[in-house]
Each structure stands twice: as structure tokens, then as C-alpha cells.
C-alpha positions in Angstrom: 0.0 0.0 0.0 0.8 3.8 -1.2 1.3 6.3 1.8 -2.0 8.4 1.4 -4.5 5.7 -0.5 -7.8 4.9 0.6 -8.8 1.3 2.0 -11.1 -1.1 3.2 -10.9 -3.1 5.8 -11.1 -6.9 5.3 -10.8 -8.7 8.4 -10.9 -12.3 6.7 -8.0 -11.1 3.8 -8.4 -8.6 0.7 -7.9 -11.5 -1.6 -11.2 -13.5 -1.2 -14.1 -13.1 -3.4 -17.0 -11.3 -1.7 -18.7 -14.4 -0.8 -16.0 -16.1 1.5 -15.8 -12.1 3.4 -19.2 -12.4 4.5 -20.1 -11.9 8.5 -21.8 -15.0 10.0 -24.5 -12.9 10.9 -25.0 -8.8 12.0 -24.7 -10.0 14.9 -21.7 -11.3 15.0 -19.1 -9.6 13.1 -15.8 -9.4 12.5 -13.2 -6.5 13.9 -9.7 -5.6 13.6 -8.3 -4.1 16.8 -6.6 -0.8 16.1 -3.7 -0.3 18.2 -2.1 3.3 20.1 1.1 1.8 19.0 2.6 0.4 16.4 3.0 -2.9 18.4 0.8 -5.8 18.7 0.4 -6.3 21.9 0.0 -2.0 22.6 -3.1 -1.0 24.1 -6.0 -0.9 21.8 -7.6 2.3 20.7 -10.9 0.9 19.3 -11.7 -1.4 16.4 -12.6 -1.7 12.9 -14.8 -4.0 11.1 -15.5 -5.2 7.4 -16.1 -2.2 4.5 -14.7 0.5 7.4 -12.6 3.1 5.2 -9.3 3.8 6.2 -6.7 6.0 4.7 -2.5 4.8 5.0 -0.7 8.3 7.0 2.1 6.0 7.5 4.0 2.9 6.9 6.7 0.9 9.3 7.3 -2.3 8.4 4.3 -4.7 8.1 2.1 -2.0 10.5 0.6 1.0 9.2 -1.0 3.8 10.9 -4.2 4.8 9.8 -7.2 7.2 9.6 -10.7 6.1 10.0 -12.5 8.0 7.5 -15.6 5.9 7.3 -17.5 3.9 9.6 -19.8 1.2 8.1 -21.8 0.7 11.5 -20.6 3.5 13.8 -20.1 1.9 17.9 -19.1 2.6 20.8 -15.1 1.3 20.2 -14.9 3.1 16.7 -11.5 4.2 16.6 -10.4 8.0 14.8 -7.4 5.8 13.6 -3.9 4.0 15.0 -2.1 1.5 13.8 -2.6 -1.6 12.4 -0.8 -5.0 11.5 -1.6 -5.0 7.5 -1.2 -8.8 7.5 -2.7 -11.7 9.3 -1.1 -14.8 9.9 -1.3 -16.3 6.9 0.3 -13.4 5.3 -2.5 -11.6 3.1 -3.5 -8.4 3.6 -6.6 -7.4 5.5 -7.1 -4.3 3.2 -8.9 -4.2 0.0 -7.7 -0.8 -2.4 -10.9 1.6 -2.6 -11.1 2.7 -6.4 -13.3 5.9 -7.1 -16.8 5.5 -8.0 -16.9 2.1 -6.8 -19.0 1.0 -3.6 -18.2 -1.8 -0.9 -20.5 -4.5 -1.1 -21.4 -4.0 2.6 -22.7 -0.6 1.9 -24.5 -2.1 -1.3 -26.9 -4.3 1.4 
């Protein structure tokens, strides 16, 4: 990811098709803990869930710190931004690229 590019979050991996990214249920969905630090085990200033927009401020390694700029399903723990590990364990990357005029299937319904 470009410094400055806007994102979604994908907690199950950018790279699956929109079927496999699906919440089990509204319920119960999935979140990505922002952190105050870039550090995975720093204190966590709030989380993000699936079709939140983020924008990259800055890049260290594999963590990036980032800024909230949408909130599919706004919550108490909805952070303003921090960092964030860009990879899971597996490797892939929990962001999708946003591309102008195109809308996240979450917001879609």
C-alpha cells in the first residue's frame, strides 16, 4: 500500500471473493483491533470491522498507521485511527484498495 491511498478493511484477507468475506451474521461480526502503537500487543484504541474506510498516514514495516475515515456501522469502540498490523497470519492483507466511484459491497446491502 501507497502512503495516502484509501482502503477497506477486510478482516478475513483482501484477496477472497466477496462471498467467503461475509459476516456469519449482523450479529456477529468481524473486527480488527486498532492499536495506540505500532505494536501488537500496545493498548487498543478501538476497532474496525469489514467495509470501514481507512486511509494509510504511514507505513513501518508490516504496520501501518491509519485514519478512520468511514464507519460502516458507527459503535461505541470506533476508533479516529492507529495502527494496524496490515497482514494476518497467513500473510495476506486485510485491506482491499478503494477505487473511485466504486462501492463496498457492505454498503450495497
Amino acid at each position: 500500500p501507497a502512503g495516502g491511498v484509501y482502503f477497506w478493511m477486510e478482516p478475513m484477507g483482501g484477496h477472497l471473493p466477496e462471498e467467503e468475506q461475509a459476516d456469519p451474521s449482523e450479529k456477529d461480526q468481524r473486527q480488527l483491533t486498532a492499536r495506540k502503537e505500532k505494536d501488537g500487543e500496545s493498548a487498543s484504541s478501538g476497532y474496525f470491522q469489514r467495509g470501514d474506510g481507512i486511509q494509510v498516514a504511514e507505513l513501518s514495516g508490516r504496520f501501518a498507521r491509519v485514519v478512520h475515515t468511514k464507519c460502516i456501522l458507527a459503535f461505541d469502540a470506533c476508533p479516529s485511527g492507529g495502527w494496524i498490523d496490515l497482514f494476518d497470519e497467513s500473510g495476506w492483507s486485510i485491506v482491499r484498495m478503494q477505487y473511485p466511484g466504486v462501492i463496498h459491497p457492505v454498503e450495497q446491502g
